[in-house]
C-alpha beads as a LAMMPS data file, in Angstrom:
LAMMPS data file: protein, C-alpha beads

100 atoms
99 bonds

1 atom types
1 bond types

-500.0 500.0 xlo xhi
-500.0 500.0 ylo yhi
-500.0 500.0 zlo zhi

Masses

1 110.0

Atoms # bond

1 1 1 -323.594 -164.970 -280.923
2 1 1 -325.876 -163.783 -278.021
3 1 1 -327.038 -160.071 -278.416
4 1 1 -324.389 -158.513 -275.409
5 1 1 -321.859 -159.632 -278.144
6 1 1 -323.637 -158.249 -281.218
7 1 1 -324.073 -154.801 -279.884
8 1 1 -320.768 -154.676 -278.526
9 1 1 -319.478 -155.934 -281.693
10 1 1 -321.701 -153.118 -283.906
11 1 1 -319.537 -150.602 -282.323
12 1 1 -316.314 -152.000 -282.750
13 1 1 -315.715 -153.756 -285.582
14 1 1 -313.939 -153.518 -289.231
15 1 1 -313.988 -155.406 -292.660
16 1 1 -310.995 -156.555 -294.123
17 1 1 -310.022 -158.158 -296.806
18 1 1 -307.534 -161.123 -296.106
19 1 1 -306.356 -162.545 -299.348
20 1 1 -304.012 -165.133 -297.164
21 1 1 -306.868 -166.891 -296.213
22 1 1 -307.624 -170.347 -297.799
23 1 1 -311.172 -169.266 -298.646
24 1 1 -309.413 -165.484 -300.146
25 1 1 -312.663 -163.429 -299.245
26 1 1 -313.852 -161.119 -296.688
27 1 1 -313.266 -161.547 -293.387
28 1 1 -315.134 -159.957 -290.232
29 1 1 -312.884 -158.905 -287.405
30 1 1 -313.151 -156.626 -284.115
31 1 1 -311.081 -153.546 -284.393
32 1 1 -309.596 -154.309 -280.693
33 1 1 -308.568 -158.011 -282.184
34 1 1 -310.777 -159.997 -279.998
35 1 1 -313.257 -162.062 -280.752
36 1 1 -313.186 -164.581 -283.481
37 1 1 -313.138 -163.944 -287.651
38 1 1 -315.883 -164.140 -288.960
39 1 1 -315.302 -165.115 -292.944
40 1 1 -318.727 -164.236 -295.075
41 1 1 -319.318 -164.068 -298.759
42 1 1 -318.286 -165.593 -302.040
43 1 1 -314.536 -166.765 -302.680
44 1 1 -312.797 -164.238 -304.539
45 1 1 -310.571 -164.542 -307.357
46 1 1 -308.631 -161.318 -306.440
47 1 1 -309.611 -158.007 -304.243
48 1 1 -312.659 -156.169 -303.332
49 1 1 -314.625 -152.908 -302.662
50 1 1 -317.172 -153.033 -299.842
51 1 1 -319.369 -150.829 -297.508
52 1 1 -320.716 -150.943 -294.529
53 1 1 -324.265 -150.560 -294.255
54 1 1 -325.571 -147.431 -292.442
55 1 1 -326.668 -149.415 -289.463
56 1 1 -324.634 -151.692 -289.462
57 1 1 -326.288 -154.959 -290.543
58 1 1 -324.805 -155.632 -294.343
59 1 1 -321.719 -155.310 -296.154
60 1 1 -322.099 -154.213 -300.031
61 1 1 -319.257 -155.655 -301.699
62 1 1 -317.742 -155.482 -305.615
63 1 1 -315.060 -158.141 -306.660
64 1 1 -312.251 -156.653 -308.750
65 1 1 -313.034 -159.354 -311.187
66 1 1 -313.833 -158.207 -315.035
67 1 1 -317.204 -161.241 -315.295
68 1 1 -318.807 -159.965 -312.365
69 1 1 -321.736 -157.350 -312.839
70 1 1 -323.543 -157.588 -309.956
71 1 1 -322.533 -156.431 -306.505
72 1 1 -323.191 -158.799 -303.278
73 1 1 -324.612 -158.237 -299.745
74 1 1 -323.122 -160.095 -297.339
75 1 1 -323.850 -161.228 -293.737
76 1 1 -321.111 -159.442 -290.946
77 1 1 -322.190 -162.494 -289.027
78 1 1 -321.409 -165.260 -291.409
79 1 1 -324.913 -166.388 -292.716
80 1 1 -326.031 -166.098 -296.431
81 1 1 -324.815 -163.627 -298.472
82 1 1 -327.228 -162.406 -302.118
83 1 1 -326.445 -161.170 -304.844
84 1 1 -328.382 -157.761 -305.951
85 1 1 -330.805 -157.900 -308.531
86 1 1 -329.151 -154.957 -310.774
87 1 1 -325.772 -154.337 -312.666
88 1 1 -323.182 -152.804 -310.430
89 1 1 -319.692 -151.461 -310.707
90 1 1 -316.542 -150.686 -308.011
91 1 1 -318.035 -147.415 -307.538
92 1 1 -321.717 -148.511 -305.721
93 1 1 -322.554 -146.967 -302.721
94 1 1 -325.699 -147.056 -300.089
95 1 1 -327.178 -143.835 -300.949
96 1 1 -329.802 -143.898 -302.751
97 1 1 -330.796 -142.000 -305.630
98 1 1 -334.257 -140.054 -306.500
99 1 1 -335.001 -141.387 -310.990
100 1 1 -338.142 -139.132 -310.917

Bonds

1 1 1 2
2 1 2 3
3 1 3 4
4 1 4 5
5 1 5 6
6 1 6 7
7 1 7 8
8 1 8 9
9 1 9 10
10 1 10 11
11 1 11 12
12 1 12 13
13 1 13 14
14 1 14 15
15 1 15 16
16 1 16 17
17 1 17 18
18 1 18 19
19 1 19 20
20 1 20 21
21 1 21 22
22 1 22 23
23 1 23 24
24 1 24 25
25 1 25 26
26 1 26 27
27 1 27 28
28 1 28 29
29 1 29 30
30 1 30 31
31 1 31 32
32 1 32 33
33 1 33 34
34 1 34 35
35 1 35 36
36 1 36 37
37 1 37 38
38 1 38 39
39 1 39 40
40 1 40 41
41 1 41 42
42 1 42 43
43 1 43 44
44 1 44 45
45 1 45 46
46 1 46 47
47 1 47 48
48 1 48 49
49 1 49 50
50 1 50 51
51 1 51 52
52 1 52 53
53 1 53 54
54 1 54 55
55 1 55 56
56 1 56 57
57 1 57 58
58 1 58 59
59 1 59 60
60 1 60 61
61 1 61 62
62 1 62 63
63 1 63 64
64 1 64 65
65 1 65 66
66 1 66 67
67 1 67 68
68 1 68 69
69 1 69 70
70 1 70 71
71 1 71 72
72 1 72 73
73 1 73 74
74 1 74 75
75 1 75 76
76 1 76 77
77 1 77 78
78 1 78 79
79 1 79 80
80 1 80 81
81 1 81 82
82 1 82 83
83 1 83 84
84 1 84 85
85 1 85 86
86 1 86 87
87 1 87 88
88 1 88 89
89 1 89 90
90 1 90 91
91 1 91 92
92 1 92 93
93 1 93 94
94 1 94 95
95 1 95 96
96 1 96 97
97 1 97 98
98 1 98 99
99 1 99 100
């Protein structure tokens, strides 16, 4: 994607989740319905939570699946997604929190 697109595509998008799909995980779309899907992350076994970074540039995502612990970040874009490095649960969010 050049940058024109990227920036445009900041402002305009939403994540959905598309269980129809043959790969049944989350799918990247504009909110106008141009532009192509984008599908990023694992292959899920049912639905999700997710979250859209503050600026923009991840999605945090829980499956609804009873063996996963951890949540995952994935690329809007389509490139690598992680999982993160501590226990998780449907209710994660991108605030952090002060343990001191």
């Amino acid at each position: 994607m050049n940058k024109d697109y990227i920036d445009d595509y900041v402002d305009q998008r939403t994540a959905e989740f598309l269980p129809s799909l043959a790969t049944n995980g989350i799918a990247v779309i504009r909110a106008d319905g141009t532009g192509p899907i984008i599908q990023t992350g694992p292959v899920l076994s049912g639905t999700a939570h997710f979250w859209w970074s503050p600026d923009s540039t991840k999605i945090l995502m829980f499956p609804d699946d009873s063996t996963v612990t951890n949540a995952f970040l994935l690329d809007p874009n389509g490139g690598d997604w992680t999982t993160v490095p501590w226990k998780s649960g449907p209710d994660i969010d991108w605030q952090r929190i002060a343990t001191n």
